[in-house]
PAZAPA-4460 file (N, C-alpha, C; in steps of 0.05 Angstrom, whole numbers, plus 32768, in hexadecimal, padded with zeros to 4 digits):
% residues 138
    n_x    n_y    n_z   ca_x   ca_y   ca_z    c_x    c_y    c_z   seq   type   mol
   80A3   7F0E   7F6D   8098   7F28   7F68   80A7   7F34   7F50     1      X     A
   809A   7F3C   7F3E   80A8   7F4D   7F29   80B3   7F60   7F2C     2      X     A
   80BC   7F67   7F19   80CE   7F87   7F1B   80C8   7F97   7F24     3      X     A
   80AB   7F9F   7F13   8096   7FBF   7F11   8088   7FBB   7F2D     4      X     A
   8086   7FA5   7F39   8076   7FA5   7F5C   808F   7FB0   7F6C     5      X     A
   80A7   7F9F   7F5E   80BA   7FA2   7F75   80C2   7FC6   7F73     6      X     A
   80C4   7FCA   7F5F   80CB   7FF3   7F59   80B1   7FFD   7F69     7      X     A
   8094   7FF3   7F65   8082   800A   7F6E   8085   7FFD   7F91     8      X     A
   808F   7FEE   7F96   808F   7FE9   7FB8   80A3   7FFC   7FC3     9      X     A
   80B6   8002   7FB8   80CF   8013   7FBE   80C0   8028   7FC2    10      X     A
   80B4   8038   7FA5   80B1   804E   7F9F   809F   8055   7FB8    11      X     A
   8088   8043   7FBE   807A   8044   7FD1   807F   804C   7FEB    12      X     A
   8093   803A   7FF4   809D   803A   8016   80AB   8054   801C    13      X     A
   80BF   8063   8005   80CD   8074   8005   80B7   808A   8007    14      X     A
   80A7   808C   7FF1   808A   80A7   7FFB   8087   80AA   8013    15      X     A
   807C   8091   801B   8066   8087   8035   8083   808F   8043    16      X     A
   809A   808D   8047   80AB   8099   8065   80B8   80B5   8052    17      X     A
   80B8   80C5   8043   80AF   80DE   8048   80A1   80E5   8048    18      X     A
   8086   80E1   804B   8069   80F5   8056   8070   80F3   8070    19      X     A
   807B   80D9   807D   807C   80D4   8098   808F   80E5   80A0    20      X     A
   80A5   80E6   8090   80B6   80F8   80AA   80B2   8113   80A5    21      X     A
   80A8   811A   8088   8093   8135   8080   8087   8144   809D    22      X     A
   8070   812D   80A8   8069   8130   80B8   8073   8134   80D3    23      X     A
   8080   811B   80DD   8099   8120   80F5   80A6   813E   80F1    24      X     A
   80A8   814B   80E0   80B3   8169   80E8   80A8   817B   80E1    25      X     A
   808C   8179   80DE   8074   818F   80D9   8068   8190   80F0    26      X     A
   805B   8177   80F9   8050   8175   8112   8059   8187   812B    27      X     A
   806C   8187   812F   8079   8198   8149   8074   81B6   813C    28      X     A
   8078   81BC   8124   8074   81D6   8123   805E   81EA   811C    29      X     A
   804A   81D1   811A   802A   81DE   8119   8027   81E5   8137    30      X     A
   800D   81FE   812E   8009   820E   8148   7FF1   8210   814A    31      X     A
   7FE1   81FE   8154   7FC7   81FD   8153   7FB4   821F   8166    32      X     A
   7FA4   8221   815C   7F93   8233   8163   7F8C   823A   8182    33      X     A
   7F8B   8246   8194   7F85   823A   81B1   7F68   8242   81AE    34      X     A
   7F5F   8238   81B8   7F3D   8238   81BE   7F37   8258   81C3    35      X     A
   7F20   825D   81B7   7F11   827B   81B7   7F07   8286   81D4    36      X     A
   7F18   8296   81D7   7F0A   82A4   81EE   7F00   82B7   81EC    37      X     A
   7EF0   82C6   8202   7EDC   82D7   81FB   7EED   82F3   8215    38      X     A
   7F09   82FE   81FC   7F13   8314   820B   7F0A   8332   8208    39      X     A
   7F11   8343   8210   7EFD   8363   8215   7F1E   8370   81FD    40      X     A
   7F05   8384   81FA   7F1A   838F   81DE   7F30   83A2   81F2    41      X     A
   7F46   83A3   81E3   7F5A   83B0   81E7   7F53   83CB   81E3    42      X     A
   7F52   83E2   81F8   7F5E   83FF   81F2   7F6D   840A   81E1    43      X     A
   7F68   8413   81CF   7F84   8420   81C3   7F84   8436   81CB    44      X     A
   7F9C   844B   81B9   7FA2   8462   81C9   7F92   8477   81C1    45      X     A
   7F85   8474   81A8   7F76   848C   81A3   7F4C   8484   81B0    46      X     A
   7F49   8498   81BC   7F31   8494   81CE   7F22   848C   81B8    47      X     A
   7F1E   8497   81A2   7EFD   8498   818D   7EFD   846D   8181    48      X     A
   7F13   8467   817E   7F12   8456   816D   7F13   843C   8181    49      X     A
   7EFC   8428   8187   7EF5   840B   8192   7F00   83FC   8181    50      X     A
   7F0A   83ED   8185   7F16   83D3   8171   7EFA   83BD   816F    51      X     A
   7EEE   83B5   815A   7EDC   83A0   815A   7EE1   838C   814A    52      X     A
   7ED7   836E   8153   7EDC   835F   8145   7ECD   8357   8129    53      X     A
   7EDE   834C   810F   7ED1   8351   80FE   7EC3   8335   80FB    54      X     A
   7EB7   8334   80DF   7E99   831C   80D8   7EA8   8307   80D7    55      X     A
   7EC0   82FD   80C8   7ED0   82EC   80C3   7ED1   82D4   80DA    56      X     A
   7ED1   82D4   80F0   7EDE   82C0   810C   7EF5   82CA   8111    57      X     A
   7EF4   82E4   8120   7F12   82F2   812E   7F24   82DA   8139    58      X     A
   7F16   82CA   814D   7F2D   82B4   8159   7F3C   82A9   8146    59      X     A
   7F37   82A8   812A   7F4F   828C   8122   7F5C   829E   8111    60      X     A
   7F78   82A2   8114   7F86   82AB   80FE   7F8C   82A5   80E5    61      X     A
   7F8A   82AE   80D2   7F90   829C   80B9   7F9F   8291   80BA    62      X     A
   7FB6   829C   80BE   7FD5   8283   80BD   7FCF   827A   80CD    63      X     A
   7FC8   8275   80E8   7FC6   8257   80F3   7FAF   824A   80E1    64      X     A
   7F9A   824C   80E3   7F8D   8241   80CF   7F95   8234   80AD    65      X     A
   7FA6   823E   80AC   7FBC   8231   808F   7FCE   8210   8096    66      X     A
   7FD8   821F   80AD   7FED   8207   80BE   7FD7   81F2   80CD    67      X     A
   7FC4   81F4   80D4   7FA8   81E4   80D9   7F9E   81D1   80C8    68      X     A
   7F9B   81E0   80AD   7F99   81D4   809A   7FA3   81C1   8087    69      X     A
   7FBB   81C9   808D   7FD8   81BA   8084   7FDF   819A   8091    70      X     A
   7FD3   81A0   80AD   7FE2   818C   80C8   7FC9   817B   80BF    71      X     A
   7FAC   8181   80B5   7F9D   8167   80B2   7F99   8161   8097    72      X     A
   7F9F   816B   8085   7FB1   8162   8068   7FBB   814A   806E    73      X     A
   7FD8   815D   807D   7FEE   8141   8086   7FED   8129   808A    74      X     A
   7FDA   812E   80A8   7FCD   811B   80B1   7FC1   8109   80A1    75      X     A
   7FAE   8114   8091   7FA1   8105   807D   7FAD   80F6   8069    76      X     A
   7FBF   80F8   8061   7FD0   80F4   804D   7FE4   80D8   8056    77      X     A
   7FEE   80E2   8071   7FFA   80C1   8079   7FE5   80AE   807D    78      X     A
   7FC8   80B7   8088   7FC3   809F   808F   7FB2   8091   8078    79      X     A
   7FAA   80A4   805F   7FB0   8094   8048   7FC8   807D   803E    80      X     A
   7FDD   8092   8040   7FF8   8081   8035   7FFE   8066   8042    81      X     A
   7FFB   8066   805F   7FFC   8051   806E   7FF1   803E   8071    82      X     A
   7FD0   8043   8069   7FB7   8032   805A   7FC5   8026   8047    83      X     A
   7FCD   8038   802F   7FCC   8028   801B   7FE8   8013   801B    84      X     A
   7FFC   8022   8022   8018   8009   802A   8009   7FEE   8030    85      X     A
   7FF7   7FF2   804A   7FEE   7FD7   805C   7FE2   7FC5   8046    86      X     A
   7FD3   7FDB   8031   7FC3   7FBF   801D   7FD5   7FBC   800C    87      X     A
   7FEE   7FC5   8003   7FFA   7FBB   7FE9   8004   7FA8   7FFD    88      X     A
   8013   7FAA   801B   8023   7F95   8024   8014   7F77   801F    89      X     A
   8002   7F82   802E   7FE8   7F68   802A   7FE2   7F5B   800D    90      X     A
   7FD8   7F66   7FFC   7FD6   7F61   7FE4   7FEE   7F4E   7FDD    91      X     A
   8005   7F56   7FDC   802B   7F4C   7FD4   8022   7F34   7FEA    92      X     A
   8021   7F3B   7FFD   8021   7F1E   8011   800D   7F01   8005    93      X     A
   7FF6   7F0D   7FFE   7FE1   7EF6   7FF5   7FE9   7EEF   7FD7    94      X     A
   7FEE   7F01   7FC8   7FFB   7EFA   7FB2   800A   7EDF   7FAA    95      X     A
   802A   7EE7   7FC4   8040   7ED3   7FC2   802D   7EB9   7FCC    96      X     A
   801C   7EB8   7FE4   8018   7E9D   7FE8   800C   7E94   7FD3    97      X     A
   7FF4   7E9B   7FC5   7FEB   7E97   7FAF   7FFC   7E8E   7F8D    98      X     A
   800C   7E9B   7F91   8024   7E8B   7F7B   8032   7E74   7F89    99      X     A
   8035   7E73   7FA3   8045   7E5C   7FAE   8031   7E42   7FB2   100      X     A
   801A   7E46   7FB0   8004   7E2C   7FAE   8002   7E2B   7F93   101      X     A
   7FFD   7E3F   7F83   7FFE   7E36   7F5F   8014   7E24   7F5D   102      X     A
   802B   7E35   7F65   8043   7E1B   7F52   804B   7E08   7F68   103      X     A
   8040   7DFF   7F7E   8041   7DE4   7F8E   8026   7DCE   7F75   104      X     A
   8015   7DE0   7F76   8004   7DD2   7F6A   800A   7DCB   7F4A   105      X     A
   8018   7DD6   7F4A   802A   7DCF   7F2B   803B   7DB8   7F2A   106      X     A
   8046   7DC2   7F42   8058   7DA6   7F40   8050   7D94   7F47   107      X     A
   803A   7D88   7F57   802D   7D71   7F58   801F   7D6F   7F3B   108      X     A
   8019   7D7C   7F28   8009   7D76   7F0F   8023   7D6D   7F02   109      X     A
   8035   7D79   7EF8   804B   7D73   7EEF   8054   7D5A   7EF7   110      X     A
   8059   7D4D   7F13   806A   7D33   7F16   804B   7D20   7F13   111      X     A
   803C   7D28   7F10   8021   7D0E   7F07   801F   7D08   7EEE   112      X     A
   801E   7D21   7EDB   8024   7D1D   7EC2   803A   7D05   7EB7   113      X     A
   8058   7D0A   7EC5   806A   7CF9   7EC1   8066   7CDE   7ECD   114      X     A
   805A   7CDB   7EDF   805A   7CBC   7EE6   803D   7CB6   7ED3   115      X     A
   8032   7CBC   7EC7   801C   7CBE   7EB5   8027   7CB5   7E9E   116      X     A
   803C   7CCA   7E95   804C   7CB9   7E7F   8061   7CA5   7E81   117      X     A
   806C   7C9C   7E95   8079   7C8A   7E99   806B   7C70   7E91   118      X     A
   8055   7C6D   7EA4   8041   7C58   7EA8   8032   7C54   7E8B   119      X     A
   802B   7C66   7E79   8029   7C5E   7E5B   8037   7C52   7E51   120      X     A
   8055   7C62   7E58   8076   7C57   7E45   8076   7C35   7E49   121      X     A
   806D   7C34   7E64   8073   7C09   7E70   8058   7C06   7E66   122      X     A
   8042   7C0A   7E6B   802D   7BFD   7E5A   8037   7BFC   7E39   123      X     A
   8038   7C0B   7E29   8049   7C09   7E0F   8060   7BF3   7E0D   124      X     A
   8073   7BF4   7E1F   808A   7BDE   7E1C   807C   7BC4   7E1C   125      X     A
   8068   7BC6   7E31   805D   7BAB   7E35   8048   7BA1   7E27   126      X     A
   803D   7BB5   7E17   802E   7BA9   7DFA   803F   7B9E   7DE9   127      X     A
   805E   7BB2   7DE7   806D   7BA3   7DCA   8079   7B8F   7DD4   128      X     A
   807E   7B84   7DE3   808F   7B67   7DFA   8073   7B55   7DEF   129      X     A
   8060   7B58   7DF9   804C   7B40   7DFA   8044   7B45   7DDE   130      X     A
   8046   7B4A   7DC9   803C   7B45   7DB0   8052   7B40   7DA2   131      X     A
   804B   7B28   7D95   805E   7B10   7D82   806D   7B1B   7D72   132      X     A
   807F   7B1B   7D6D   8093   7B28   7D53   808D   7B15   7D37   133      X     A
   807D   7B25   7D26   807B   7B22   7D0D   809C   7B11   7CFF   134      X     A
   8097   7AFF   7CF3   80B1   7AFB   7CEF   80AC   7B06   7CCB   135      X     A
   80CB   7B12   7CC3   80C1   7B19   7CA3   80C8   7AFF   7C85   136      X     A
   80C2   7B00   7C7B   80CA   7AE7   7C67   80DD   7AFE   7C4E   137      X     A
   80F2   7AED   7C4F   8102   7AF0   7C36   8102   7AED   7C1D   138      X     A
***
């Protein structure tokens, strides 16, 4: 594995476990909404004035609604990160086998080649052995 895989695997794992532990200490402190009930308005002290609920959706408070929002962000966000770790792991995994059958398969091309040339080199010797030596005249 090269360098620049091996830096962005780091860079990776280190993100991917702080969103995680991001999460591990957000989680407990989100405060989810409790389900809408249907309660009778409060009295207050001056007789003329009924408290009514307004157009908006009285049950959900904004700030819980913020921290709601936040917790399925979160959510969302690891189980991207975690996705994607699984395919780079995978990816890196098929990769290596895939270079490790290239250069097996290299080296069987490589040691055939050489007995390839060997077997020329003794065919050669054994052309210049069996052909007559010219004798030269003086």
């Amino acid at each position: 594995m090269n360098t620049a895989s091996k830096i962005f695997l780091i860079v990776f794992v280190i993100s991917t476990l702080g969103v995680l532990a991001l999460f591990m200490n957000i989680l407990p402190n989100l405060s989810f909404p409790a389900p809408a009930t249907t309660e009778t308005p409060v009295v207050t002290q001056i007789p003329n004035i009924v408290p009514t609920a307004s157009t908006d959706n009285p049950e959900v408070d904004p700030s819980t609604q913020n921290s709601k929002n936040l917790g399925f962000a979160l959510i969302g966000s690891v189980i991207t990160s975690v996705t994607s770790l699984i395919g780079f792991i995978t990816t890196t995994m098929i990769a290596w086998r895939k270079e490790k059958r290239e250069a097996s398969l290299a080296d069987v091309q490589h040691k055939k080649l050489e007995a390839e040339l060997e077997k020329t080199k003794l065919e050669l010797e054994r052309l210049k052995e069996s052909k007559p030596k010219r004798k030269t005249r003086k």
